[in-house]
PATOR-848684 format. One record per residue (C-alpha): x, y negated, z negated. Coordinates in Angstrom, 2 decimals, padded with zeros to 5 digits. Example, Ala and Ser with C-alpha at 12.3 -4.5 7.8 and 13.67 -1.06 7.14 Angstrom:
BEGIN
ATOM,012.30,004.50,-007.80
ATOM,013.67,001.06,-007.14
//
This chain:
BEGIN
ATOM,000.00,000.00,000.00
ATOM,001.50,-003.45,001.01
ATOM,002.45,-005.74,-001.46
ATOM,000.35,-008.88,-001.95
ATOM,002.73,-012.27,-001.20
ATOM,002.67,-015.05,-003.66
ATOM,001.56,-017.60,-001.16
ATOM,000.62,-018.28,002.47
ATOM,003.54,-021.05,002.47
ATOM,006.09,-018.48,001.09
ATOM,004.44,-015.90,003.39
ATOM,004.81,-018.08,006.62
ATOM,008.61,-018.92,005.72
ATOM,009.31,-015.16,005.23
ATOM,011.89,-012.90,007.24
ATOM,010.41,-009.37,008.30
ATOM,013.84,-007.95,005.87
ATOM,011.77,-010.08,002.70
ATOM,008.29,-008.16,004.25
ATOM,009.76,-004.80,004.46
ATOM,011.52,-005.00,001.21
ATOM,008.33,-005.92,-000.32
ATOM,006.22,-003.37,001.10
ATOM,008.21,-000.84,000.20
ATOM,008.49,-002.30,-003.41
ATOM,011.99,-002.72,-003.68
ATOM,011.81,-006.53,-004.35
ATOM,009.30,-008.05,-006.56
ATOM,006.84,-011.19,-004.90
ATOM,008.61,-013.32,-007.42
ATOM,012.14,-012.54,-006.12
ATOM,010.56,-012.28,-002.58
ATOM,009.40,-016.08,-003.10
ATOM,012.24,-017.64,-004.68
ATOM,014.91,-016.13,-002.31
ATOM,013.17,-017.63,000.20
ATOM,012.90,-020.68,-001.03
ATOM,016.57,-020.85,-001.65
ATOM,017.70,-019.46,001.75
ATOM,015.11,-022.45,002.83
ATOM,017.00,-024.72,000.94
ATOM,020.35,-024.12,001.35
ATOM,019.95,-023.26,005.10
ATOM,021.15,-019.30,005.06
ATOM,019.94,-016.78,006.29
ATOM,017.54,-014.37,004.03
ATOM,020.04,-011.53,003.53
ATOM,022.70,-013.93,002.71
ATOM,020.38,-015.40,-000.12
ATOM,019.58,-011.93,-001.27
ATOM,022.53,-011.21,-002.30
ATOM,023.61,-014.37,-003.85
ATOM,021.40,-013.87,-006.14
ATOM,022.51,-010.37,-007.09
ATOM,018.93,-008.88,-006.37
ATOM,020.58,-006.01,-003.92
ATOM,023.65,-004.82,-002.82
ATOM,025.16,-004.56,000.53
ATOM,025.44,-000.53,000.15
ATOM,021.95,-000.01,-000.60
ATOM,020.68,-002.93,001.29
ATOM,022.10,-000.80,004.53
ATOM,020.90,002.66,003.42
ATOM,017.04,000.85,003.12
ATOM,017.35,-000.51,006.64
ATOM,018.84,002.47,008.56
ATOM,016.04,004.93,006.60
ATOM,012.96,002.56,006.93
ATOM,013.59,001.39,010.75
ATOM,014.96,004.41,011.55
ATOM,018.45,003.39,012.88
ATOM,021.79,005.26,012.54
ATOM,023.96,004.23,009.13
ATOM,027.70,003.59,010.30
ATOM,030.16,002.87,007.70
ATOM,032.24,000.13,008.80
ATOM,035.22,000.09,006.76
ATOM,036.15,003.85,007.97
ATOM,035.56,002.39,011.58
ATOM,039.05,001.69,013.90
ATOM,038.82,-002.21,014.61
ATOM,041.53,-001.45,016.63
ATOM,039.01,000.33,019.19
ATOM,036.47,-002.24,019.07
ATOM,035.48,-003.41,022.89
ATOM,036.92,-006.50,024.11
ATOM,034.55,-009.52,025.66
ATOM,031.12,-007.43,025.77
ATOM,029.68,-010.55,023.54
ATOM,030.54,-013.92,023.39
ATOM,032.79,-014.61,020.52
ATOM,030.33,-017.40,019.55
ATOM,027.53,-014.94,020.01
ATOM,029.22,-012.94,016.96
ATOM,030.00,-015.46,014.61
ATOM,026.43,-017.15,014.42
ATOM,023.95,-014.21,014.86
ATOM,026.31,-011.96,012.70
ATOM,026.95,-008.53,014.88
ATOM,030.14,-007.00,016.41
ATOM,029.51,-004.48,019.72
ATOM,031.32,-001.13,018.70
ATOM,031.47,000.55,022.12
ATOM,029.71,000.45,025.49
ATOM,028.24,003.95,027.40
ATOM,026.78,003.20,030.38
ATOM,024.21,000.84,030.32
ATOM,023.71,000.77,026.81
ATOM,025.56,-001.10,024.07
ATOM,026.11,-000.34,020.25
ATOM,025.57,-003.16,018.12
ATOM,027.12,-003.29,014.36
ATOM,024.09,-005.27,012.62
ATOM,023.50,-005.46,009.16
ATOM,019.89,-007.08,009.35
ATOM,018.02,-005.05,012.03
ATOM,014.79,-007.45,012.00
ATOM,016.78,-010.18,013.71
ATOM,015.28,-009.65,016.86
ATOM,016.71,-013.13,018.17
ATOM,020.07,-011.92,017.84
ATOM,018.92,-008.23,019.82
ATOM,017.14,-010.37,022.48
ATOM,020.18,-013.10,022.82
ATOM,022.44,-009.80,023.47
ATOM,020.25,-007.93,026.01
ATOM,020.11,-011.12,027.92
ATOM,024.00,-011.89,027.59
ATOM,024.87,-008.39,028.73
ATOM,022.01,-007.23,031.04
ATOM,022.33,-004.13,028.69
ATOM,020.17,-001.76,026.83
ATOM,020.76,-002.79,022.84
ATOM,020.80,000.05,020.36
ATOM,021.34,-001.37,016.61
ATOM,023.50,000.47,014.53
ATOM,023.30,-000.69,010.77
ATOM,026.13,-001.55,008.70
ATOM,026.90,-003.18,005.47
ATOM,026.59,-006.77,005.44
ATOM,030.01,-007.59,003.17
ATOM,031.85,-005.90,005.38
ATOM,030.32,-006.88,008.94
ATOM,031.50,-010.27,007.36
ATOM,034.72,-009.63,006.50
ATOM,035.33,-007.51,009.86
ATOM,033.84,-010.76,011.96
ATOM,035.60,-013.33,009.90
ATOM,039.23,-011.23,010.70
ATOM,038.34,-011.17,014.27
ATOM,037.15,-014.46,014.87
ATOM,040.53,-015.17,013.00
ATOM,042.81,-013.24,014.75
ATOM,041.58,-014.27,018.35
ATOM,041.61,-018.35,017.22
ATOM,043.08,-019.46,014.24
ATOM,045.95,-017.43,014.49
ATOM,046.74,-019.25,018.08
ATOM,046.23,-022.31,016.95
ATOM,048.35,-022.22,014.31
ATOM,050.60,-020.29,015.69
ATOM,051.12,-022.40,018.91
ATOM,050.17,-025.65,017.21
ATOM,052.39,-029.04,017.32
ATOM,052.78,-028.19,013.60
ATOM,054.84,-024.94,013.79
ATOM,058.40,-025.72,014.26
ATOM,061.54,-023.34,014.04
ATOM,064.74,-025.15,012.48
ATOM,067.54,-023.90,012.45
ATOM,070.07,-022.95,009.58
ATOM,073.78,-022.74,009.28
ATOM,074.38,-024.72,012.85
ATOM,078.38,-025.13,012.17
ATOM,078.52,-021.26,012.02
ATOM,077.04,-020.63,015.38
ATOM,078.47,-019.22,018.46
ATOM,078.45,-020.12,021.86
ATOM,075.46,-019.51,023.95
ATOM,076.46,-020.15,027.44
ATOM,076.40,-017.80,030.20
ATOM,072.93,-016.02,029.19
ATOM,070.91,-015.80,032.15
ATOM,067.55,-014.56,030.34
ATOM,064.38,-016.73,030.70
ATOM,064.23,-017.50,027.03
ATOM,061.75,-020.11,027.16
ATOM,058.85,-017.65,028.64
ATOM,055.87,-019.12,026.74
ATOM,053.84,-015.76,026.27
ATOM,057.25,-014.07,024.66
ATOM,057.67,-017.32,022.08
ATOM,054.07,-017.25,021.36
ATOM,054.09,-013.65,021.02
ATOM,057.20,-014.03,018.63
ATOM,055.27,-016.73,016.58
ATOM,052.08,-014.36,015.89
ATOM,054.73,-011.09,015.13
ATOM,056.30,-013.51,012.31
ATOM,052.90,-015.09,011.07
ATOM,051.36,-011.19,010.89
ATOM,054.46,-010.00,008.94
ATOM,054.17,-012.75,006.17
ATOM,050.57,-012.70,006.10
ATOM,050.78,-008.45,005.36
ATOM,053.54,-008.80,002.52
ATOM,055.96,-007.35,004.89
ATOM,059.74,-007.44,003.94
ATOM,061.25,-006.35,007.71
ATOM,060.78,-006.55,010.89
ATOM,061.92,-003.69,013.15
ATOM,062.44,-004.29,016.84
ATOM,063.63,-001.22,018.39
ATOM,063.92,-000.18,021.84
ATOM,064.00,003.24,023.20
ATOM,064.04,004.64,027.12
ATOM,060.40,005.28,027.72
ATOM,058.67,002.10,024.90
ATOM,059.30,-000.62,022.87
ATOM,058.25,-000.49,019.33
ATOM,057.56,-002.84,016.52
ATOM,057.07,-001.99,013.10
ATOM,057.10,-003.72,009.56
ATOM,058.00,-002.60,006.52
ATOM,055.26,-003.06,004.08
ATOM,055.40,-002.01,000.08
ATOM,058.36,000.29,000.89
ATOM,057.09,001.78,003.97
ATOM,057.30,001.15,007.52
ATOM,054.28,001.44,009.28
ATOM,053.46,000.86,013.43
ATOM,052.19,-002.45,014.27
ATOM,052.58,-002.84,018.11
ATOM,054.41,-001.41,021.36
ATOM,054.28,-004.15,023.49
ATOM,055.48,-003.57,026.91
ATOM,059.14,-002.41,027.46
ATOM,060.38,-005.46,030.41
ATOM,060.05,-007.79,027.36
ATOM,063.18,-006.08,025.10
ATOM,065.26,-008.54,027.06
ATOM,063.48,-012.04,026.47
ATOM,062.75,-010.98,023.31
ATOM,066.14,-010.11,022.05
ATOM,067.14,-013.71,023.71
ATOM,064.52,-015.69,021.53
ATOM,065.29,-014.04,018.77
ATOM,069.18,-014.62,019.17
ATOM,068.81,-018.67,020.42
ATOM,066.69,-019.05,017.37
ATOM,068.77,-017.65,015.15
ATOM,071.79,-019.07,016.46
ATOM,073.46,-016.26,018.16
ATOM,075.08,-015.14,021.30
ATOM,072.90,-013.95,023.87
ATOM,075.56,-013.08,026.11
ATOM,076.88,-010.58,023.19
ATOM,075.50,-007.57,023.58
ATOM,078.11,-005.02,023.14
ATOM,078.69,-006.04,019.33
ATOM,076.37,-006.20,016.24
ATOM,075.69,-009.76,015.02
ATOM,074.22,-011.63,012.19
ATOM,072.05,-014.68,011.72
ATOM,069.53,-016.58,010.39
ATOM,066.07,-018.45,011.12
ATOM,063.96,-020.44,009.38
ATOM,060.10,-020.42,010.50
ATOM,058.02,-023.94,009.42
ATOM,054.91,-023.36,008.59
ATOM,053.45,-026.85,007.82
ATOM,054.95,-029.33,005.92
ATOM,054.60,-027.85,002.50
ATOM,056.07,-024.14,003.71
ATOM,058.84,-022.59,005.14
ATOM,060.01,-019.19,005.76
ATOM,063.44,-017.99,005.32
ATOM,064.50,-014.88,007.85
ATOM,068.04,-013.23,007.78
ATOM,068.47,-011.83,011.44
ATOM,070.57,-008.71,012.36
ATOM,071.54,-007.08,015.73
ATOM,072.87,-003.87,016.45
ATOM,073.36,-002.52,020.20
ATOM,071.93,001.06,020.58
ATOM,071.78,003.40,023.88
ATOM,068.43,001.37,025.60
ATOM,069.20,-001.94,024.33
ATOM,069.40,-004.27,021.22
ATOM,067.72,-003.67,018.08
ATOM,067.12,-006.15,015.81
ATOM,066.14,-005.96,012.09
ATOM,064.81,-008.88,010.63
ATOM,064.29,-009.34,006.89
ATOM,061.87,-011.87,005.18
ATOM,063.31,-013.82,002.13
ATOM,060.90,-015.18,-000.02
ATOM,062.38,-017.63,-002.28
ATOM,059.69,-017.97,-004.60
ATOM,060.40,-014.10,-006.27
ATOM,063.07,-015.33,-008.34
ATOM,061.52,-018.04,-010.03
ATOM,058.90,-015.84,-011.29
ATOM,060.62,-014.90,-014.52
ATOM,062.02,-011.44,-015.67
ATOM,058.25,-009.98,-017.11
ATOM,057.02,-010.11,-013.70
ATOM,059.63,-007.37,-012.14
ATOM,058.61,-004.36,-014.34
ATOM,061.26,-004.34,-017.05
ATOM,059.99,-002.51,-020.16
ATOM,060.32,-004.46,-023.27
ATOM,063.37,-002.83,-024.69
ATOM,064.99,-002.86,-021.54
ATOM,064.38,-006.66,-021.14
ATOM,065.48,-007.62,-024.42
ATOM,068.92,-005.45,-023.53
ATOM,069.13,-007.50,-020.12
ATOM,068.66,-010.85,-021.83
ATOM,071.54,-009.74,-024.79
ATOM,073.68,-008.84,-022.20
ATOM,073.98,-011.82,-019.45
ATOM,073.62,-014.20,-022.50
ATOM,077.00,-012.94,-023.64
ATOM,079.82,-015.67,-022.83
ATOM,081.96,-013.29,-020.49
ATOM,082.02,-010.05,-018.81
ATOM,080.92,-008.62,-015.69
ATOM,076.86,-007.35,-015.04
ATOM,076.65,-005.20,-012.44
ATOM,073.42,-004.26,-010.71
ATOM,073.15,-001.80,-008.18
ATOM,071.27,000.22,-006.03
ATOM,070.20,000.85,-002.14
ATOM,069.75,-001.29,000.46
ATOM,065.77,-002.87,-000.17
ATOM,065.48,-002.28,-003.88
ATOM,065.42,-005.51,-004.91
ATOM,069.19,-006.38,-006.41
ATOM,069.15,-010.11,-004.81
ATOM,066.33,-010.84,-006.88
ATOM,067.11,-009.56,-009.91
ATOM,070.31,-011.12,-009.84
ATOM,068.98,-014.37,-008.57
ATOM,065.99,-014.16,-011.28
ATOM,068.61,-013.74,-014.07
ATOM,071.03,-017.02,-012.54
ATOM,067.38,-018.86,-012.75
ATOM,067.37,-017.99,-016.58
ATOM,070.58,-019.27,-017.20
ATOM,070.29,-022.48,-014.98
ATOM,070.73,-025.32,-017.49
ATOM,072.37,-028.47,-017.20
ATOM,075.33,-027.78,-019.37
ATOM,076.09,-024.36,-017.44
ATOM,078.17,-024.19,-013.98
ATOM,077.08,-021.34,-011.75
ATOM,079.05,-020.74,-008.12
ATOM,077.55,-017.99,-005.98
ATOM,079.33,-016.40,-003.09
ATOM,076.72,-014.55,-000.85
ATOM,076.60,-013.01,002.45
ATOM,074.52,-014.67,003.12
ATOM,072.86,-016.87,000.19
ATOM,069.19,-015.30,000.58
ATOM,067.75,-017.47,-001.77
ATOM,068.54,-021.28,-002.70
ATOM,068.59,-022.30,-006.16
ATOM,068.32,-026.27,-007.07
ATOM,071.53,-026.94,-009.55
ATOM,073.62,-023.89,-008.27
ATOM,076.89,-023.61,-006.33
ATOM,075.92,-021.57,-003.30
ATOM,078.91,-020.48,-000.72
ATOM,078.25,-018.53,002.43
ATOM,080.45,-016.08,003.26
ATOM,082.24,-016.35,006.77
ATOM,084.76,-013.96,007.92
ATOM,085.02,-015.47,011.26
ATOM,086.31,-019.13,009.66
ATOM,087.91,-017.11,007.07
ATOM,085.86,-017.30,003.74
ATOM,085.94,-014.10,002.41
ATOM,084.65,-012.98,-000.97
ATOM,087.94,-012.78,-002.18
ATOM,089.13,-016.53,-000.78
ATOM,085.66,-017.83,-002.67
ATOM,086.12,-016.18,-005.55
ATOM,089.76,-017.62,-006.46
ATOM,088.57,-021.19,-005.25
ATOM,085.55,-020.97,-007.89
ATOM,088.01,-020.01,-010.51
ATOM,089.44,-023.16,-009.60
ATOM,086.03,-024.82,-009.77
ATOM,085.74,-024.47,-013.67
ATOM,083.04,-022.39,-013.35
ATOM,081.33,-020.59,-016.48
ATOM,078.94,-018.19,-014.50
ATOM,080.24,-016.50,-011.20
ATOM,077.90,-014.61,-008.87
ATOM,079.63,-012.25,-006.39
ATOM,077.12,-011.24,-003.96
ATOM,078.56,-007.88,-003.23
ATOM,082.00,-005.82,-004.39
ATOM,082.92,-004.39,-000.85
ATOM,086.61,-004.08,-001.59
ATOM,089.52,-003.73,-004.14
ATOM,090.46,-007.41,-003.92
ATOM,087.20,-008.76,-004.31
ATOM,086.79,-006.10,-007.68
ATOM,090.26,-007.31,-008.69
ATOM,089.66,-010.88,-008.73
ATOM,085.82,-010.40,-010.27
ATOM,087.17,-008.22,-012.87
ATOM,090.11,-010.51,-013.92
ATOM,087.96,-013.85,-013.60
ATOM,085.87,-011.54,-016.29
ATOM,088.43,-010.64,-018.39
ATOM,089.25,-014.89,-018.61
ATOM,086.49,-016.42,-020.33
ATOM,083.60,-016.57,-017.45
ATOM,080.30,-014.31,-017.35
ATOM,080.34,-012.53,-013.71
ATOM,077.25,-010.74,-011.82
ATOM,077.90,-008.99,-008.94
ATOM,076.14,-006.20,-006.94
ATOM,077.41,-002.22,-006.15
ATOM,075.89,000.10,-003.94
ATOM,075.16,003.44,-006.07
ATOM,072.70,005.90,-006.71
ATOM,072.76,004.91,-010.31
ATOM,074.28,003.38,-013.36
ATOM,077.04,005.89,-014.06
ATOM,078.00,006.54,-010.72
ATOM,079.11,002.61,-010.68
ATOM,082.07,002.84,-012.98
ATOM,083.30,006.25,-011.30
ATOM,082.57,004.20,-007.70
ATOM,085.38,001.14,-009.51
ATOM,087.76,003.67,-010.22
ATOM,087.77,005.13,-006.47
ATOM,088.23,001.93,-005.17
ATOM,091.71,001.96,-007.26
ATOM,090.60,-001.01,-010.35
ATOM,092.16,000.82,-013.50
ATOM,089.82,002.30,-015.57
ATOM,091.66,-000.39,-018.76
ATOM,090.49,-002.89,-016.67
ATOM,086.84,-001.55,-016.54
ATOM,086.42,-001.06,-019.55
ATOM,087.50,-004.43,-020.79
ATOM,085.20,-006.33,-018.83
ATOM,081.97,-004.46,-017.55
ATOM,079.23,-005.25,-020.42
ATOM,076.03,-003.62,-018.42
ATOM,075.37,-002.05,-015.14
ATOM,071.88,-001.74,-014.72
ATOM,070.43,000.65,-011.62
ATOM,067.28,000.03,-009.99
ATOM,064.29,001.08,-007.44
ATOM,061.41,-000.28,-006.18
ATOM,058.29,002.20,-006.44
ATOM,055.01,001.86,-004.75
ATOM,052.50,000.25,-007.18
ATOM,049.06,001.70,-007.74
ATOM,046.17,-000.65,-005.34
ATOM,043.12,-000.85,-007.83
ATOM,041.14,001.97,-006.35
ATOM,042.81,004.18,-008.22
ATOM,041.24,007.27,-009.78
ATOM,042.37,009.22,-012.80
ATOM,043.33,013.21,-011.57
ATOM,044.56,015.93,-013.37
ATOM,047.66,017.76,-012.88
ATOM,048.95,020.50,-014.54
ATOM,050.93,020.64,-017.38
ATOM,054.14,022.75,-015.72
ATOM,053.86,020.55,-012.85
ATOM,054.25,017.35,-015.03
ATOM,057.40,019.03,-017.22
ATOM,058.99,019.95,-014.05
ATOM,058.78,016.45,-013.22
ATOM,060.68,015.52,-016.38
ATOM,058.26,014.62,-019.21
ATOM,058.46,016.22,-022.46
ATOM,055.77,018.67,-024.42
ATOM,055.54,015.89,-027.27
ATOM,054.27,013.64,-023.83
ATOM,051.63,015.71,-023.10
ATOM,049.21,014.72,-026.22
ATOM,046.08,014.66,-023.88
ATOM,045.77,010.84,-024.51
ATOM,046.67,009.84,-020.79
ATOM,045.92,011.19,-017.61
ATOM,047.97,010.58,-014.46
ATOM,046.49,008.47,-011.42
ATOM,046.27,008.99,-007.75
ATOM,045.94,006.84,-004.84
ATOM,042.53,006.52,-003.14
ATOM,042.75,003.60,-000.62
ATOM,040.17,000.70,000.27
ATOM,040.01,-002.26,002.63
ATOM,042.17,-004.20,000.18
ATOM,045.33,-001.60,000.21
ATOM,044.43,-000.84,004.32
ATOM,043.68,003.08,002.70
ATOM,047.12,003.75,001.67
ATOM,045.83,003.28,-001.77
ATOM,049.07,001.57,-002.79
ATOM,049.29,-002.55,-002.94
ATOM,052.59,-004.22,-003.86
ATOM,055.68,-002.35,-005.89
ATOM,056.90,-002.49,-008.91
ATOM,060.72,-001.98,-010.40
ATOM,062.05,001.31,-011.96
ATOM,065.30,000.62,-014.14
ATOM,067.77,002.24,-015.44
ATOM,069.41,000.09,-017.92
ATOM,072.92,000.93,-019.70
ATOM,074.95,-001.19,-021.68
ATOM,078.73,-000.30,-021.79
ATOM,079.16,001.22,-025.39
ATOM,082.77,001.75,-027.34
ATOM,081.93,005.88,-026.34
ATOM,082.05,005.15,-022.84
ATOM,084.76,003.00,-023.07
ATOM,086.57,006.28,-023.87
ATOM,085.32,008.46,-021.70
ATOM,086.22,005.80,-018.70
ATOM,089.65,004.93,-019.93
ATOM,090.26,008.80,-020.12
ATOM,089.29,009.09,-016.33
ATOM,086.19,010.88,-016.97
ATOM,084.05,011.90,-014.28
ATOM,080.34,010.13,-014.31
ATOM,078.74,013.47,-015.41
ATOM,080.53,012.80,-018.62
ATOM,079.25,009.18,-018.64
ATOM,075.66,010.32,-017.66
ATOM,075.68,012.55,-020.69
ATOM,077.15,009.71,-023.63
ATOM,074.76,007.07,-021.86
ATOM,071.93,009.79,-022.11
ATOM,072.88,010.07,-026.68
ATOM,072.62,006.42,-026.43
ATOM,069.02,006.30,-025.48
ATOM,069.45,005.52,-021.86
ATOM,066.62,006.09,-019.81
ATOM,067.87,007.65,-016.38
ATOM,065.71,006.31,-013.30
ATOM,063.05,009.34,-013.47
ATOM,062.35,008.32,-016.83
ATOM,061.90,005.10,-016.50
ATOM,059.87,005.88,-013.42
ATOM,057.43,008.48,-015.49
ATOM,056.67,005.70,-017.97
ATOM,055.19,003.89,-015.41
ATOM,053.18,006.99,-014.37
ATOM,051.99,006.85,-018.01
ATOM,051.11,003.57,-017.86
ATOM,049.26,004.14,-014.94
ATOM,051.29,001.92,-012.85
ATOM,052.26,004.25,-009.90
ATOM,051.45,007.45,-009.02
ATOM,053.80,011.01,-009.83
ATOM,054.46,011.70,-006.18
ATOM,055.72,008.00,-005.85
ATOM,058.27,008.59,-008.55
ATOM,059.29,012.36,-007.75
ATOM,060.50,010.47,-004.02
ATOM,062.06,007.49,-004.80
ATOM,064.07,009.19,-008.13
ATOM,066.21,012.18,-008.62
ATOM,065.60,014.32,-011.56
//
């Protein structure tokens, strides 16, 4: 039996979605009426108003629809955008009448809809496309949020992107090479404007590098994105060339080079307000360049030591240690796990006007107002180790050594640490022990190690958990195997696994998080490295000390509910 409507004003102003709901009682006349009157009002449609006032949600608003008109129920977010038909409707078609075509077969076209008594939008398309319309219903968020990204992606993005506002400058112009005698068309509008949207996509997804690589048969692009690199286009393989060119003129490197690897750097202006920082490498493979390029956001090391993941006594052991007045902090790990920024976030601690800090980077990644930055050149001739002795003439009292490559540059770090100034300097090994064996093979006496290294502190980055996340059980010799202990397993936790939504693009993973291994250099190691002993032997004193190795530290986090087991297990050793 049909509902009876408040009034025969309300009933006049009413959408056929307020008259279904009604009839089928799922709306009362009083909510009926006054979500009217405020779509009325504030000039929106009915279903927009519904939901603003929490009456309904998208989910079951769909499920109504596709059951009481008898239309198919699609669910949108599971749904390739990727394979979405290009120019069926008008763009502007889509954006006001609120419906994306899915695919085209024959004379008929499928039309994403979320409100299937707009029969103004279903007549406008028939008309536009001479085609037979069948509705398909989805949910209205996220026919929103799927037609807000494309009408994004096909404008905004281009006119930002290609705008008078975006402007690449250049940085480091004394240290770049000679360009003349490339031939390549480097100013080939479609390749720059292609280059612009790659960049803008990478910073808008979070991404930390760019890949460029080509092979015989394609070209392939790909960004690595919370750890993992993941496809993003394989544009056709005659561009390699131009492309390799505008990357190399921007970055201020030889085009005509292509037998060597090269590094550079770019910055990409954004607007006034915002600039992007790249740090450009080349390496020449069998089918042509490939270049790597990696974002550096500046901002990550001003925000302070709680946001990287260090647990509180491991934070408090940091702070103790590069507070001291001299010695050498060492930080290490691979390539990607986020040294600069420790190191950098630490400097930012200790950045007060009574304190002079000299860096010596290769290059500086990040800039720091009120701190001595050097970039290293080996073609001028400013190596590590000619930086280091002119900051020691600089009366420096914190020295930053961007990497120890060498027995020179360990020499002159270790002695300048051994005189009165606090070093920090970068290694790359697997983990804290391993560093002072590493020293040692690179010929610094082990007297010498021991007399100046306060802390080495190992790291990782792990994938963090998106929100989605769902508690799952895993059994109890799986999770020992993994490294916890029996007095662990108290049944007042349960591990977490990834699920995926829209917001983590279904990996079920969204940003990452830092694993540490943090081990301050105590009088029993002293022995054991001025003894020569092997870093088993350190492992094993470090480990009656308390320190956590890098699984450890990683399985807190599963405790915590921060990442997932499976994250830890591959980014750890036990």
């Amino acid at each position: 039996m049909a509902a009876v409507l408040p009034s025969s004003a309300s009933n006049n102003a009413m959408s056929g979605l307020a008259r279904a709901l009604l009839q089928a009682g799922q709306i009362t006349p009083q909510q009926a009426d006054a979500t009217a009157k405020q779509a009325t009002s504030e000039k929106i449609a009915f279903i927009d108003a519904l939901f603003k006032s929490d009456i309904m949600n998208p989910a079951r608003l769909a499920a109504f629809c596709s059951q009481t008109f008898g239309y198919p129920l699609l669910d949108l977010a599971a749904f390739n955008s990727g394979n979405l038909p290009d120019k069926i409707i008008d763009a502007k078609l889509m954006q006001s009448q609120r419906v994306i075509a899915l695919a085209k077969r024959g004379n008929k076209v499928l039309i994403a809809i979320s409100d299937p008594t707009n029969s103004q939008a279903l007549d406008q398309i028939k008309f536009q496309t001479q085609l037979t319309v069948e509705p398909i219903i989805v949910d209205h968020s996220t026919l929103l949020k799927l037609i807000e990204k494309l009408g994004h992606s096909a404008e905004q993005d281009l006119t930002e992107l290609i705008g008078d506002d975006l402007e690449i400058d250049f940085v480091e112009e004394d240290l770049a090479a000679p360009t003349e005698g490339g031939t390549t068309d480097i100013d080939d509008a479609p390749v720059v404007k292609f280059l612009q949207k790659i960049l803008v996509d990478a910073i808008n997804l979070g991404a930390s590098d760019l890949h460029f690589e080509p092979f015989e048969k394609f070209y392939r692009i790909r960004f690595r994105v919370d750890g993992v690199l993941r496809d993003i286009a394989q544009p056709p393989l005659a561009i390699k060339e131009k492309l390799a060119s505008r990357i190399k003129v921007i970055s201020k490197l030889d085009i005509s080079e292509k037998r060597v690897p090269q590094d550079g750097r770019m910055k990409l202006v954004m607007s006034k307000t915002r600039s992007i920082d790249f740090r450009v490498s080349t390496l020449p493979t069998l089918f042509g360049e490939k270049i790597v390029m990696r974002i550096l956001d500046g901002s990550q090391a001003t925000m302070g030591i709680e946001a990287l993941g260090y647990d509180p006594d491991q934070k408090e052991t940091l702070m103790n240690a590069i507070q001291r007045p001299y010695g050498m902090v060492l930080v290490t790990g691979p390539t990607g796990s986020g040294k600069t920024v420790s190191l950098y976030t630490c400097l930012n601690i200790l950045n007060k006007p009574g304190i002079n800090i000299s860096t010596a980077a290769d290059p500086a990644e990040i800039t720091l107002p009120g701190v001595n930055q050097v970039n290293v050149n080996d073609r001028a001739g400013l190596t590590f180790p000619v930086a280091l002795k002119a900051f020691l003439r600089q009366d420096p009292d914190i020295i930053m050594v961007g990497e120890i490559r060498d027995l020179e540059t360990a020499d002159i770090a270790i002695k300048a640490a051994q005189t009165g100034h606090m070093v920090f300097s970068t290694l790359h090994t697997n983990d804290a022990p391993a560093t002072l064996t590493r020293l040692m093979n690179m010929g610094v006496a082990p007297f010498n190690i021991a007399s100046s290294v306060i802390l080495i502190t190992a790291q990782r980055l792990a994938r963090r958990l998106c929100t989605c996340k769902q508690t799952t059980v895993i059994p109890d010799e799986a999770l020992l195997e993994a490294g916890f202990h029996d007095e662990d397993l108290d049944g007042t936790w349960l591990p977490y696994k990834p699920v995926g939504c829209e917001r983590c693009s279904g990996s079920g993973y969204k940003g990452r998080l830092g694993i540490y291994q943090i081990m301050p250099i105590s009088e029993e190691i002293e022995h054991i490295i001025l003894s020569h002993g092997t870093s088993l032997e350190i492992e094993a004193q470090a480990k009656k000390d308390g320190v956590l190795t890098l699984r450890e530290a990683g399985l807190r986090k599963v405790k915590q509910g921060m990442t997932s087991l499976e994250e830890i297990l591959g980014c750890t050793n036990e």
